[in-house]
N, C-alpha and C positions, 0 to 999 in steps of 0.2 A: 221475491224482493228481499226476501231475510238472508237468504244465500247468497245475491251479489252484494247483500252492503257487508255478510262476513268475508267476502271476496276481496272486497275495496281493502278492508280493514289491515286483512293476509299480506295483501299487496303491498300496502304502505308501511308494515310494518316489515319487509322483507327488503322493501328497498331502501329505509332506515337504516337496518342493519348489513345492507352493502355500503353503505356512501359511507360509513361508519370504520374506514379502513383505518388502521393503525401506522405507524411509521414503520418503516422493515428494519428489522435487527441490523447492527453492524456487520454480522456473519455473514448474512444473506446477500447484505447488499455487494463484500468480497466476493463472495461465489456469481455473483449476477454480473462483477465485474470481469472476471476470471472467465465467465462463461462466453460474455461476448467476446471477448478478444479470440478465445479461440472460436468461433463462428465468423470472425471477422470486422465486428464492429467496434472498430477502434476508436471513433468519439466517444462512442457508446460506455465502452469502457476505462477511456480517458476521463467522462465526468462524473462517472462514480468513485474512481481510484481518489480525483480531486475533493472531490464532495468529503468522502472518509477521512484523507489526510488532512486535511483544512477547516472540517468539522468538527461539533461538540462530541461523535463519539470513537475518534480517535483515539482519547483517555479510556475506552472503554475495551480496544482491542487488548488481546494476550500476546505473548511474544511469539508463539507459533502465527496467530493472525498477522501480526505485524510481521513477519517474514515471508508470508506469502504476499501482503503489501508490498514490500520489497523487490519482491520479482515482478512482482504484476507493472510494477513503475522499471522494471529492468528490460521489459519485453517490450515494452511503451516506447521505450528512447529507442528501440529496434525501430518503428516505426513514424514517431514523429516528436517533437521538441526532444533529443537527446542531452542538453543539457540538463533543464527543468528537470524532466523524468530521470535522470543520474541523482540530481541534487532531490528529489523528493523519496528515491528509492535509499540513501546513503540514513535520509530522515528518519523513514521509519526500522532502517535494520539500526540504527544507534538508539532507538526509541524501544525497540526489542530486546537490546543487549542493556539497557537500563532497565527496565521491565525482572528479566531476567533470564542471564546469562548463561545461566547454564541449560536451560531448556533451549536459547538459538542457537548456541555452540549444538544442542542433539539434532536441530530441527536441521541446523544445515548438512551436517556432517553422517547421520545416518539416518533419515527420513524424507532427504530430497534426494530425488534423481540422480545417478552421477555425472548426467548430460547437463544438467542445470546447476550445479554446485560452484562450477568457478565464477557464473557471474555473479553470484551473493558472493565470494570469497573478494570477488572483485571491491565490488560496493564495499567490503568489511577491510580492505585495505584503505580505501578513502576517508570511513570513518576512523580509523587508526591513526589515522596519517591525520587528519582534522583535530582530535581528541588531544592528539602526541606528537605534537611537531617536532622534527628533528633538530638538533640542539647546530648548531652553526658557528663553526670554529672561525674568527676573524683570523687567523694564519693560513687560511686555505684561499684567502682574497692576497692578489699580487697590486699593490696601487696600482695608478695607471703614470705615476712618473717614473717609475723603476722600469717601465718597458721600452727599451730603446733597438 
């Protein structure tokens, strides 16, 4: 009898300390997103990519994290909402390059892939082009009563 109530005891305190789970790292939950997408599961990885960008530990990614956010939301528009997923991937590489610049300038240019480099180059002209709108010469417009 003494042996199953230190049994009971074991037990409960064993499944205490599973229900007992913590919240997964911001890292983790990138690689879990990262991970299904190449396995295939694309909501899967759709609503963790969302969950990160739209949650409290966004502020908590580094600029290398937040560039691989960036792709992960690049390969996403490959497959489904291609706007959304453009405008959330432009988010987090200008989120990255405010962070800091010169670690995305390394991460993109000598730590990714050469295969995958122009769509973050891609993304980094949009947020270029968002940041730095091009300045707009009124002599390059013809009215429209001068055209006969």
């Amino acid at each position: 009898m003494k042996n199953l109530t230190r049994f009971i005891y074991l037990f409960i305190l064993i499944a205490m300390a599973c229900s007992c789970g913590s919240k997964p790292s911001a890292v983790s939950q990138l690689s879990d997103a990262e991970m299904a997408l190449e396995i295939g599961r694309i909501n899967t990885a759709q609503q963790i990519a969302d969950s990160l960008i739209l949650g409290p530990d966004f502020a908590a990614l580094d600029a290398e994290e937040l560039c691989r956010l960036s792709l992960l939301y690049v390969r996403l528009s490959d497959e489904n909402f291609p706007e959304t997923n453009t405008y959330m991937a432009a988010r987090a590489l200008e989120a990255a390059y405010r962070c800091d610049s010169t670690a995305t300038s390394n991460y993109i240019y000598t730590q990714l892939p050469p295969e995958q480099r122009p769509a973050l180059a891609l993304v980094g002209a949009i947020v270029e082009a968002r940041n730095n709108p091009p300045c707009v010469d009124d002599s390059l417009f013809i009215p429209a009563d001068s055209i006969e």
